[in-house]
C-alpha positions in Angstrom: -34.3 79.9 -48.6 -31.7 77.4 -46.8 -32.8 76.1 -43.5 -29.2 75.2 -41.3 -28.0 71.5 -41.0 -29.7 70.4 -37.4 -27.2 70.2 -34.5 -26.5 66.3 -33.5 -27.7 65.6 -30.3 -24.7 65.7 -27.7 -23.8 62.2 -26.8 -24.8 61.2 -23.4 -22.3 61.0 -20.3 -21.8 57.9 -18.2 -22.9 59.2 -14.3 -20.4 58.8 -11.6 -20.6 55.2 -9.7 -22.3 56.0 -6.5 -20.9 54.8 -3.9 -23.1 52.0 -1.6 -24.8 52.5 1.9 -22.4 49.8 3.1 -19.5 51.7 1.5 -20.2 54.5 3.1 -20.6 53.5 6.7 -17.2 51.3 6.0 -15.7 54.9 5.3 -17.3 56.2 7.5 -15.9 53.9 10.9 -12.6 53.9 9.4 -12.0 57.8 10.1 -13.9 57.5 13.2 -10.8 54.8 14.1 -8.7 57.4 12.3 -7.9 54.7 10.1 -7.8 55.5 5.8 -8.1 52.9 3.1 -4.7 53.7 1.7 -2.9 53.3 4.8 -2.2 56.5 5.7 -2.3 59.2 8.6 -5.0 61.6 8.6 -2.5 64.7 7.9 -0.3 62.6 6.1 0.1 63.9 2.6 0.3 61.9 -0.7 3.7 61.1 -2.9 4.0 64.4 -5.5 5.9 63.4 -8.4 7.2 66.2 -11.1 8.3 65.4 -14.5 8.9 67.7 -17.5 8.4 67.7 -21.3 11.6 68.5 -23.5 9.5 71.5 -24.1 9.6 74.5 -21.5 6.4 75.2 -19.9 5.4 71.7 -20.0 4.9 69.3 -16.9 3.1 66.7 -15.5 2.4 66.7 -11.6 0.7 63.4 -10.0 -0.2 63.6 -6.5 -1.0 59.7 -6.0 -3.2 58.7 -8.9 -4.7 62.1 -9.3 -2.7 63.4 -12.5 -2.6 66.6 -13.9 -0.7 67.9 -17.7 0.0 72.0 -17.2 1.3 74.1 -20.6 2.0 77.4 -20.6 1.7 79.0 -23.5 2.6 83.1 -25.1 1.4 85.8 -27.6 2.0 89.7 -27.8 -1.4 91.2 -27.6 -2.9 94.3 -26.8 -3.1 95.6 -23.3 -6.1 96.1 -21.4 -7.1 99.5 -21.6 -7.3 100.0 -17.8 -3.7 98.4 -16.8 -1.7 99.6 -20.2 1.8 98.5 -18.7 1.3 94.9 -17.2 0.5 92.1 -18.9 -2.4 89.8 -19.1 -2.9 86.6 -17.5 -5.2 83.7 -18.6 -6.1 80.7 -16.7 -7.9 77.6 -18.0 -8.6 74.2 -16.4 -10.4 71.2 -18.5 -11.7 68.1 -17.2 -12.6 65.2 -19.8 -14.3 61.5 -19.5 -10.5 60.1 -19.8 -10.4 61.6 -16.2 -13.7 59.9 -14.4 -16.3 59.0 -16.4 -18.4 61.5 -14.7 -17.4 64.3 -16.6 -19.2 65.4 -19.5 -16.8 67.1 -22.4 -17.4 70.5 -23.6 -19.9 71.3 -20.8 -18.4 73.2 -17.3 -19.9 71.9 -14.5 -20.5 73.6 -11.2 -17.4 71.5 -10.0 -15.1 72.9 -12.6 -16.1 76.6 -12.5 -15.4 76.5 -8.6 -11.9 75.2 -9.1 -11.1 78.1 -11.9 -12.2 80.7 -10.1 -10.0 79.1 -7.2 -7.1 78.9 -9.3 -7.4 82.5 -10.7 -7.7 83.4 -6.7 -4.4 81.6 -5.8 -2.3 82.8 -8.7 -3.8 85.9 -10.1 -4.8 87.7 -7.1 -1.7 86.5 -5.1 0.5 88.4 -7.3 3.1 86.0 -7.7 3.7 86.6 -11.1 5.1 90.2 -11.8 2.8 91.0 -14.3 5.0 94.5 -15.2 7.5 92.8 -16.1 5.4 91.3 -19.7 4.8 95.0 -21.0 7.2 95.1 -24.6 5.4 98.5 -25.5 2.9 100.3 -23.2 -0.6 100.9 -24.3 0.6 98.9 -27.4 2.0 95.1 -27.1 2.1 93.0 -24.1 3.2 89.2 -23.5 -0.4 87.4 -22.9 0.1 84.4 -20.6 -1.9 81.4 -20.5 -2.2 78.6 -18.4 -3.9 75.2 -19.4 -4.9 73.0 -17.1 -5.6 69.2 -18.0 -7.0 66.7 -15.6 -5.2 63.2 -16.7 -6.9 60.8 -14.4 -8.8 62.0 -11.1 -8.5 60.2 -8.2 -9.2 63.3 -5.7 -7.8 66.5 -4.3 -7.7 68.1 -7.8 -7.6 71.5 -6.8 -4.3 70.8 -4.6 -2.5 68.9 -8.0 -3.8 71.9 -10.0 -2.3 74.0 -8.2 1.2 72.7 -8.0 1.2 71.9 -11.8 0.2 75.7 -12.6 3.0 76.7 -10.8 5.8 74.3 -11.5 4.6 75.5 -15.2 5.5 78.9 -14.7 8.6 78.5 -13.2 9.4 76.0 -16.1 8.3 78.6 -18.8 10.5 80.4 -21.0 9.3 83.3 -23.2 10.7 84.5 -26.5 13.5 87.2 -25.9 12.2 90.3 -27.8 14.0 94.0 -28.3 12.1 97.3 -29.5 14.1 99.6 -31.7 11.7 102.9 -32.1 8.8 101.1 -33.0 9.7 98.1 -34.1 9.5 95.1 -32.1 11.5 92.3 -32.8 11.1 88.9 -31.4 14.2 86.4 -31.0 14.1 82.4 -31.2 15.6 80.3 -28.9 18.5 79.9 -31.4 19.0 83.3 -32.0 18.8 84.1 -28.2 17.8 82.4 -25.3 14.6 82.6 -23.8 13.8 84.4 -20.7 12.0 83.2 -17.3 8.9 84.7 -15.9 9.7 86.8 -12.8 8.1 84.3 -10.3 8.0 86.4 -6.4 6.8 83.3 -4.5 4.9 80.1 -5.1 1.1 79.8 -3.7 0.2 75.9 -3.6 -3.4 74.7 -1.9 -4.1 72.6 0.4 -7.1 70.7 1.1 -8.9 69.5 4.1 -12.0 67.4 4.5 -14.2 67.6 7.5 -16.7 64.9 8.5 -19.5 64.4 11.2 -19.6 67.9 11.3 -16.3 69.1 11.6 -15.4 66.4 14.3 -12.7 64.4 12.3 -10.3 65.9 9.7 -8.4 64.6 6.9 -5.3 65.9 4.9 -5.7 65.6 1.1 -9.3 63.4 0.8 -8.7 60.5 -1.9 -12.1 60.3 -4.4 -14.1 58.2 -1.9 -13.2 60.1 1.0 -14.5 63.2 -1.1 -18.1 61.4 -1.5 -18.8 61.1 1.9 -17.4 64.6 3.4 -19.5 67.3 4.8 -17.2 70.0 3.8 -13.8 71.0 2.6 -11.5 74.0 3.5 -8.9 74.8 1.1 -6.0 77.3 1.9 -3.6 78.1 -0.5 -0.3 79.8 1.4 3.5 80.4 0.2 6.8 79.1 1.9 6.6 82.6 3.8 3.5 81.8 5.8 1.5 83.6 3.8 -2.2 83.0 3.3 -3.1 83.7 -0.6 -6.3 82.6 -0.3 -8.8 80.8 1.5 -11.9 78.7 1.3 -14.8 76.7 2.5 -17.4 74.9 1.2 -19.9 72.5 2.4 -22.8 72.8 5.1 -20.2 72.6 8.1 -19.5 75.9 10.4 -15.8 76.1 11.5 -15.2 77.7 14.3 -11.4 79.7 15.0 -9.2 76.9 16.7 -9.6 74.4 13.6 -8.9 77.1 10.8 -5.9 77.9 12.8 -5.0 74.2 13.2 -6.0 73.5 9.4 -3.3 77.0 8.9 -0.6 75.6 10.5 -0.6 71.8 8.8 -0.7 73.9 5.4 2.7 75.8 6.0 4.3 72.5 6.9 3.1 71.1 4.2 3.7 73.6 2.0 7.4 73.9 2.7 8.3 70.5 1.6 6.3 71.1 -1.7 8.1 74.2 -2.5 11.8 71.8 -1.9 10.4 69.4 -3.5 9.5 72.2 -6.4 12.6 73.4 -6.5 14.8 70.2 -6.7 12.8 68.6 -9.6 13.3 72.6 -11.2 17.2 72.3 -10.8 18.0 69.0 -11.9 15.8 69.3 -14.8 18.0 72.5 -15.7 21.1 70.5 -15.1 19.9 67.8 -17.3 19.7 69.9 -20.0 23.0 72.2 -19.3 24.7 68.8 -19.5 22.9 67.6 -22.7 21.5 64.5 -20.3 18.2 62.8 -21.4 14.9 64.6 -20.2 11.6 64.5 -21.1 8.4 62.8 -20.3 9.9 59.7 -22.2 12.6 59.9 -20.1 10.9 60.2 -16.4 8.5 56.9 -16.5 10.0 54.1 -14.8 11.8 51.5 -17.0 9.9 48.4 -15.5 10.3 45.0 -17.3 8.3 41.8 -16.1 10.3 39.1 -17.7 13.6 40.3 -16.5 15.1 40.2 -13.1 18.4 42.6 -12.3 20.9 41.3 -10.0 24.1 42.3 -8.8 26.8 40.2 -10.3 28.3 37.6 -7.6 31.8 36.1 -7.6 31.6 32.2 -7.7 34.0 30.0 -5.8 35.0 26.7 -8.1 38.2 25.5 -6.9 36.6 23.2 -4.0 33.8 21.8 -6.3 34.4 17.8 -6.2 34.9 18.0 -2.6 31.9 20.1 -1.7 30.0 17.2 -4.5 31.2 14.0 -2.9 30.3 15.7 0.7 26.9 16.5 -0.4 26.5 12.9 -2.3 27.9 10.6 1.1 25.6 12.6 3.3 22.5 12.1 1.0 20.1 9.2 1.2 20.4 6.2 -1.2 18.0 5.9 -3.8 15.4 2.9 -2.7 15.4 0.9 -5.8 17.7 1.1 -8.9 17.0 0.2 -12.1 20.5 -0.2 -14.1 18.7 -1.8 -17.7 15.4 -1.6 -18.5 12.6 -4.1 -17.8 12.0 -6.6 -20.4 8.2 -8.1 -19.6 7.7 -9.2 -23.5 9.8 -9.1 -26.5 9.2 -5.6 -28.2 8.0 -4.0 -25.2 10.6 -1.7 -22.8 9.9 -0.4 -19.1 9.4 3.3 -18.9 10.1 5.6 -15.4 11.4 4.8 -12.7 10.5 1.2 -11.6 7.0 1.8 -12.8 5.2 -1.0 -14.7 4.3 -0.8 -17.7 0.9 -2.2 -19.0 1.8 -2.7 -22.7 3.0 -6.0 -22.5 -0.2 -7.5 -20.2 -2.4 -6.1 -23.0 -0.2 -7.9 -25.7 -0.3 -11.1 -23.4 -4.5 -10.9 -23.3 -5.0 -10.2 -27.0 -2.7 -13.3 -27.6 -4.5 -15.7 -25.0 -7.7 -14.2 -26.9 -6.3 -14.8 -30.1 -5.2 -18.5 -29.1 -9.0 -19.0 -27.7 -10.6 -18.4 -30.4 -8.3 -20.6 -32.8 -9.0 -23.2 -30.3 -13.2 -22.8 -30.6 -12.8 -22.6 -34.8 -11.0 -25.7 -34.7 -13.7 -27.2 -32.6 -16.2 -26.8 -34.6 -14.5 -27.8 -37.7 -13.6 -31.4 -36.6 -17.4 -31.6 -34.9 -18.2 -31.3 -38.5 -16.0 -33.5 -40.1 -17.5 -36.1 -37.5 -20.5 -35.8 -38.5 -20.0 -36.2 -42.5 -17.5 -39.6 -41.4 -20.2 -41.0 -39.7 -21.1 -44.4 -40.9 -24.7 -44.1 -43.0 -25.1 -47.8 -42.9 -28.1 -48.3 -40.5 -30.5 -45.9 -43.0 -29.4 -48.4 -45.8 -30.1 -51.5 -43.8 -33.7 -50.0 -43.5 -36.2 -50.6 -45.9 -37.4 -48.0 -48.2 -41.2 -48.6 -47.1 -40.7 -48.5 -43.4 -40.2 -44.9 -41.9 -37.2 -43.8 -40.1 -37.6 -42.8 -36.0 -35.1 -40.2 -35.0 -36.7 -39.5 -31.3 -37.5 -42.5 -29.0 -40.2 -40.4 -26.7 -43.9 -41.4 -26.8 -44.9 -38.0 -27.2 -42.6 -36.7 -29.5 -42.1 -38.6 -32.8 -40.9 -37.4 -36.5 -41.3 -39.3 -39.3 -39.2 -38.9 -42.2 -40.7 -40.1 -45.7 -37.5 -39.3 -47.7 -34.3 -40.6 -46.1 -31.8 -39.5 -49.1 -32.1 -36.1 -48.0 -30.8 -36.3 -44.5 -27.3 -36.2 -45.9 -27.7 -32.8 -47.5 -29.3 -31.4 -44.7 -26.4 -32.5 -42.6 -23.9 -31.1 -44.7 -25.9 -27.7 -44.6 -26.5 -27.7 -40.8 -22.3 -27.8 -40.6 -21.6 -25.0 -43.1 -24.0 -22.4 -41.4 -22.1 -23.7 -37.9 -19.2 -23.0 -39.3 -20.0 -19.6 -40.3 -21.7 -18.6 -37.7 -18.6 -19.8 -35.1 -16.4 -17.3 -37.3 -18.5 -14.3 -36.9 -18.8 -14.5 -33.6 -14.9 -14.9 -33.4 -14.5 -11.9 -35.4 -16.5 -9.9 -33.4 -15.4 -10.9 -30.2 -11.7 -9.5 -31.8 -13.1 -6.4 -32.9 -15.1 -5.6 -29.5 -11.9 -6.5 -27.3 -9.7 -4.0 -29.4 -12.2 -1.5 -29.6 -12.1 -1.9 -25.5 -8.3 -1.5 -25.0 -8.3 1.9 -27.1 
């Protein structure tokens, strides 16, 4: 019997960086001073930017840093058995450690299954999509629509940038063209015929609000740290029409009436220059491609260079340049010193700069006066030498061989030589060590002072 391989452990997730008690109360006084750490308003909303994939169905929607990839994808499947002539909807949104390193892959969190269900709420149950309009064959083959959701990089408000990628998606999709001849369905390429558009009756896009102290302050679209330190949120989702798809709240805050109905009418505001915004990026992505321009994610990010600047090209005046020169040279100071040749100090040496001396030829100068005072000491030596042999010995032959010689005249000191005929070699010794010992310590006198200058 064969026991099954054991499952590797799953590999732990990094925890979300809380944030500090100092953070917090920062936070904290800055919304009480309705001030906010990015610099805007408290209802102001942040920059939405849209960009498409050559592929239909594809987009990427970042709403500051939060970003979010949508792809909407097809199949003909089965209908359900309860609605056999509308289609089938399918929504799925994914977080992954590339987006915060508090989220864990392959496990849902509490986090993420609240923002699905939300998402299913604002597009499913909204009807926006005509869901009719995907039945090929009742009871038989239906289009199957799905929706993925992938969180890029999450730097707050992700149901809001959901939101508006899941529907920019579906307005960007284009599905097979298919005909059904008796029963036989056939199903065209794009080349063969071109693809058709979901029918799209309005666009539901959420907005967030974050409530602190209790409901007494409010803020449009929270960043990531104002998220950590809310009480609550209230999420609306609402068309151009002033429609209210859905709503939500969560968080230990009660609201009462006046502040929904405030939070209600910031949403349709806000919600209208989404859907134009929507709709431009829609139409000149379609006229990109009518007119066989570049699109394309490749396309839509910024071509920024560091190492080159672009300016405009500027006309240059050059027929008053030696006038405008001598001007500019009368009215500027003189130089205060002017070297026309170079400095000379010793034969072989040359000044460098601009009047500044140079020290080569002093140290050429030394080593020579060195060089000259140790020649003189050698020499010295050698005729203090030769003195001594030249001497006359004529006083030690005068003196008998019996009587001893007296080199020292004090009482208390004498020496008493017994063997006279060996002063001379003794002499001759003494001046040969002298003059050895004067050379060595010339030579290393030379070889300390170079050693010195390097």
């Amino acid at each position: 019997m064969t026991h099954p391989a054991p499952r590797a452990a799953p590999a732990a997730a990094m925890k979300a960086t809380p944030l500090s008690n100092c953070e917090r109360r920062f936070l904290l006084r800055a919304i009480e001073e309705r001030k906010r750490l990015d610099g805007r308003q408290c209802y102001d909303y942040r920059n939405v930017r849209i960009s498409f994939d050559a592929d239909y169905g594809c987009c990427i929607v970042e709403l500051g840093k939060t970003r979010v990839l949508a792809q909407v994808s097809c199949e003909l499947v089965p209908p359900k058995p309860s609605r056999p002539t509308e289609g089938i909807l399918f929504f799925n949104l994914e977080f992954s450690p590339m987006a915060a390193p508090g989220f864990e892959p392959g496990r849902q969190s509490e986090l993420l299954v609240k923002l699905n269900r939300l998402i299913e709420r604002c597009l499913r149950n909204s009807k926006c999509i005509d869901t009719e309009s995907l039945c090929v064959v009742a009871g038989e083959k239906v289009w199957q629509i799905r929706l993925d959701l992938h969180l890029l990089n999450h730097d707050g408000n992700i149901i809001d940038a959901a939101s508006i990628a899941g529907i920019v998606a579906l307005c960007h999709f284009r599905r097979p063209d298919v005909s059904v001849q008796g029963e036989e369905v056939t199903v065209y390429t794009p080349e063969e015929r071109d693809p058709v558009p979901l029918s799209i009756h309005h666009m539901p896009i959420c907005v967030s609000f974050a409530f602190f102290h209790q409901g007494t302050y409010l803020l449009v679209d929270p960043s990531e740290r104002e998220e950590c330190v809310m009480d609550g949120v209230l999420v609306i989702a609402m068309n151009k029409h002033r429609e209210i798809c859905t709503i939500q709240s969560s968080g230990g805050i009660m609201l009462v009436k006046d502040q929904v109905l405030r939070c209600s009418k910031i949403t349709a505001v806000k919600v209208a220059e989404i859907t134009e915004l929507i709709q431009k990026a829609l139409e000149n992505d379609q006229k990109a491609r009518k007119e066989g321009g570049k699109f394309g994610f490749a396309e839509s990010i910024p071509n920024e260079k560091i190492t080159t600047f672009k300016m405009e090209s500027a006309a240059v005046d050059t027929n008053d340049v030696e006038e405008q020169a001598e001007e500019i040279i009368t009215k500027a100071d003189p130089p205060l010193e002017v070297f026309a040749k170079p400095i000379l100090h010793t034969p072989g040496t040359a000044q460098i700069g601009e009047g500044i001396e140079n020290s080569w030829g002093d140290l050429e100068e030394s080593e020579g006066e060195e060089a000259v005072e140790e020649e003189g000491e050698i020499e010295a030596t050698a005729l203090e030498c030769q003195q001594m042999e030249t001497e006359d010995p004529s006083p030690m032959k005068e003196t008998k061989q019996d009587e001893p010689i007296v080199l020292s005249d004090s009482e208390e000191e004498e020496v008493v030589i017994l063997e006279p005929q060996e002063i001379a070699k003794k002499t001759r010794t003494q001046t040969n060590t002298k003059q050895e010992n004067a050379s060595k310590k010339a030579f290393n006198k030379r070889r300390k002072k170079k050693r010195a200058a390097y």
